[in-house]
C-alpha positions in Angstrom: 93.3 95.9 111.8 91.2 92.7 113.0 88.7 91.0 110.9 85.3 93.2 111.7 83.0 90.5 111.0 84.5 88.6 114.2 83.3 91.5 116.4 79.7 92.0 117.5 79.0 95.3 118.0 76.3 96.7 120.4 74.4 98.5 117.2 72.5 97.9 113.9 72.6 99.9 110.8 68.8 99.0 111.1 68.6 101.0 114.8 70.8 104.2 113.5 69.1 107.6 114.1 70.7 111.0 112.0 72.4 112.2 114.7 75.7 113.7 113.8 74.9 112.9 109.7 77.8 114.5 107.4 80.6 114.6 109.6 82.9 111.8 108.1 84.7 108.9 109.5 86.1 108.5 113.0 88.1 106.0 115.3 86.5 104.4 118.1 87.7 102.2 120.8 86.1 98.2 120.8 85.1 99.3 124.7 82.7 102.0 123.2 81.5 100.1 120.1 81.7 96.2 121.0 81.6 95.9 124.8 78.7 99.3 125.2 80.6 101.7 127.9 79.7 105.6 126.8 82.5 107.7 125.2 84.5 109.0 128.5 87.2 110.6 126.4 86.9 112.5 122.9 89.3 114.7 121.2 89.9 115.9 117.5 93.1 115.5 116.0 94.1 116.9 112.4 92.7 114.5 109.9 94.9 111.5 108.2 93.0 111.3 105.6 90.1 112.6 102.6 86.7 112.1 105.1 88.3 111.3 108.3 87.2 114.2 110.7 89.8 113.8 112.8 87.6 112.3 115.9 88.7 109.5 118.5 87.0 107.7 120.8 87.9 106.5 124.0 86.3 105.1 127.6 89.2 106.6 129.5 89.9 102.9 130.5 91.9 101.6 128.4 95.3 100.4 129.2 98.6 101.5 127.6 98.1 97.7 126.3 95.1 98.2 125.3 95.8 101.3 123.2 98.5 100.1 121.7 96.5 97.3 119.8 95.3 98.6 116.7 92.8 95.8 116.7 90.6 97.3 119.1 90.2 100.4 117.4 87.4 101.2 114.3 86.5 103.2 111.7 83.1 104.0 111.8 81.2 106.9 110.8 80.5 109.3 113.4 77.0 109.2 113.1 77.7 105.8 114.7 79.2 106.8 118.1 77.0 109.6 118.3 74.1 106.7 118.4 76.2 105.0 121.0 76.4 108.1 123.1 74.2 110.9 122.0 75.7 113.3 124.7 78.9 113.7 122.6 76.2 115.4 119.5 77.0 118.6 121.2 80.5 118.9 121.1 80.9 117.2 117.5 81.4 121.1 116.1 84.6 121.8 118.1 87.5 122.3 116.5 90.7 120.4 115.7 93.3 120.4 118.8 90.3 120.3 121.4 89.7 117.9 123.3 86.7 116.8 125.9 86.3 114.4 128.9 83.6 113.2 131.7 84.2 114.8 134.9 82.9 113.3 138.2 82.3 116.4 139.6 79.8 117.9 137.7 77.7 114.7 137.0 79.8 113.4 134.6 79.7 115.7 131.8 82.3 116.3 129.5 84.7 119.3 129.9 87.0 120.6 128.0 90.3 119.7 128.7 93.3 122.2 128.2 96.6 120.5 127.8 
């Protein structure tokens, strides 16, 4: 992974509310966390490793490119994203395999999507 000191993310430790406190580590796309688009894609996976809650982040922009370097991707605990989009708080309790995204059609809220 890149050097995180070279990024400058769009949040504080200093500015962090307890939103989603306890829920371990997640991954989280530079888009979300550096350049400040909300979360437009969120699914849980089966965890990797001891405190990793299996959560990942996305826009729903990235490119094939883009996902494929690991340098644009985080750690970060996911009280963090939750900060940087609070509408994802309720849907931090679903289990592994599920997966949510914004849909245009009903104002952008998330959905669940079935594979």
């Amino acid at each position: 992974m890149s050097n995180n000191s070279a990024k400058k993310y769009r949040f504080s430790a200093e500015t962090l509310k307890p939103l989603a406190v306890g829920l371990g580590s997640c991954f989280a796309s530079d888009m979300i966390t550096v350049d400040g688009f909300k979360v437009g894609f969120l699914y849980r996976q089966q965890p990797e490793f001891e405190g990793d809650s299996g959560w990942r982040f996305l826009t729903g922009f990235e490119s094939d490119e883009y996902l494929a370097d690991v340098s644009r991707f985080n750690r970060f605990d996911v009280n963090v994203i939750a900060n940087c989009d609070p509408e994802i708080v309720p849907l931090l309790s679903s289990p592994v395999d599920t997966a949510f995204g914004r849909d245009p059609s009903v104002d952008n809220r998330f959905v669940r999507i079935e594979d």
